[in-house]
C-alpha positions as CSV (number, residue, x, y, z in Angstrom):
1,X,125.2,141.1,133.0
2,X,128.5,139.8,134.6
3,X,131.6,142.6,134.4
4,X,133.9,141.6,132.1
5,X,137.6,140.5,134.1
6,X,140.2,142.2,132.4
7,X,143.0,139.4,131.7
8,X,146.6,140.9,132.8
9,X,148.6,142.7,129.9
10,X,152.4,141.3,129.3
11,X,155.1,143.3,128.0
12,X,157.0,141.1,125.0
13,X,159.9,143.0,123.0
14,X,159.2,142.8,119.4
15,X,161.8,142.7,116.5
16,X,160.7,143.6,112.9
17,X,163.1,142.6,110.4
18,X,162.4,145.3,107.2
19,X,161.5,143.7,103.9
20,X,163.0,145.4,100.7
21,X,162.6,149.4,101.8
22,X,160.2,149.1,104.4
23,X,161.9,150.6,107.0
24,X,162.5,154.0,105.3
25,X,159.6,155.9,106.3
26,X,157.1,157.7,104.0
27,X,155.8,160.9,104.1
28,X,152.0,161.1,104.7
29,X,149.8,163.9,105.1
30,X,146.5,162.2,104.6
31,X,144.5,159.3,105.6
32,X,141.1,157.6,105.7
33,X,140.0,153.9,107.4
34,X,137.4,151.7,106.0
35,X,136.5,148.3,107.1
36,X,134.9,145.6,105.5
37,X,134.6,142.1,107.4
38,X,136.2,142.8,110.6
39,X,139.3,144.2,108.7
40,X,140.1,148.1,108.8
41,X,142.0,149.0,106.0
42,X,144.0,152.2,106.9
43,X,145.0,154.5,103.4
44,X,147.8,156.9,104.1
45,X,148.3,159.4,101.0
46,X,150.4,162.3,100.1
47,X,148.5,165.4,98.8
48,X,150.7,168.0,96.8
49,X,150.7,171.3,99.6
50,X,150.5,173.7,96.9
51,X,147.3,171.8,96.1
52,X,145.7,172.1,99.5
53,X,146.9,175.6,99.6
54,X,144.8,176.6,96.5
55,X,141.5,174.4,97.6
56,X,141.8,177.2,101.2
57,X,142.5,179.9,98.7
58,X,139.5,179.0,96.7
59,X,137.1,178.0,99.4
60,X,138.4,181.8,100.9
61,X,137.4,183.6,97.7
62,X,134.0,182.1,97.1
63,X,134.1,180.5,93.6
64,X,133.1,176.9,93.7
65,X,135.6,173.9,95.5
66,X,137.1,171.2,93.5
67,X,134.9,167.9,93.5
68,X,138.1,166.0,94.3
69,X,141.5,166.3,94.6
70,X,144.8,163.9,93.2
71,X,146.9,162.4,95.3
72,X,149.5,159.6,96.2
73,X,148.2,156.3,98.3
74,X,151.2,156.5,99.7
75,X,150.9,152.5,101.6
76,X,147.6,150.7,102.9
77,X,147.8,148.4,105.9
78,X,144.7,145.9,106.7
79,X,144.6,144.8,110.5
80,X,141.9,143.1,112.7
81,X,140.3,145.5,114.9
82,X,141.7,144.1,117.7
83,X,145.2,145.8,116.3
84,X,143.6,148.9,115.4
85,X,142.4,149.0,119.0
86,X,145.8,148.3,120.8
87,X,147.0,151.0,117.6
88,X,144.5,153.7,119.2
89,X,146.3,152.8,122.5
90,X,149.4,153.5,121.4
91,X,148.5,157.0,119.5
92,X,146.4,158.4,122.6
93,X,149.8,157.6,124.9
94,X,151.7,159.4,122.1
95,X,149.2,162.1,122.1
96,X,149.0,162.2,126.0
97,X,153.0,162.9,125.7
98,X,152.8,165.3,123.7
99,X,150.2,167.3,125.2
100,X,152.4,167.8,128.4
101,X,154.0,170.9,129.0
102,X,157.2,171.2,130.6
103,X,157.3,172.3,134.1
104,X,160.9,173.6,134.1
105,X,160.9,177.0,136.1
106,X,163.9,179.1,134.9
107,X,165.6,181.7,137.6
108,X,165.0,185.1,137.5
109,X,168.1,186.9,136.1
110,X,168.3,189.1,138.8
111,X,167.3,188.7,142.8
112,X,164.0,190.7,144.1
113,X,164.7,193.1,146.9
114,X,163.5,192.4,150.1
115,X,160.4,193.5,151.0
116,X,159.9,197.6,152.2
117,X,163.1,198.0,150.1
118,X,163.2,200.5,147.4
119,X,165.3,200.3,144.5
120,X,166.6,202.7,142.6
């Protein structure tokens, strides 16, 4: 089987004009992907902390979990899988980012003595 030729990738700036309130952001602490038909449709929800806090408190203590929990779909988005792909792209270059530690070295606040030196 031939190797497939990777076609060159072009930079393009991109302006998205926001549509009644879509460019205030929503707060999101869930989410779950299904696809049907070559479209992956991407649920972000809000679950009530105080609610996840009780489901740890109870799966701590023994007595049996909640079946299921209440919350907010918060948006869904449907996109090909080709955009989900180039999506994953962009979250493991975020993820790369974030991952890296500094490698700022701060000076010592006071000299070493030379070596064979005592102090004090």
């Amino acid at each position: 089987m031939a190797e497939p030729i990777e076609k060159p990738v072009t930079a393009i700036n991109v302006t998205l004009q926001p549509i009644d309130h879509s460019d205030q952001p929503v707060s999101a602490n869930y989410s779950v992907i299904g696809v049907a038909h070559g479209i992956a449709y991407l649920d972000f929800g809000f679950l009530e902390p105080a609610q996840l806090a009780g489901v740890a408190q109870k799966i701590r203590g023994g007595p049996a979990t909640p079946a299921e929990l209440e919350g907010a779909l918060v948006v869904r988005v449907a996109m090909g899988l080709d955009v989900v792909q180039r999506l994953q792209q962009q979250l493991q270059q975020v993820l790369v980012g974030v991952n890296r530690k500094p490698a700022i070295k701060f000076p010592s606040p006071l000299p070493s003595p030379p070596a064979g030196e005592r102090v004090g």
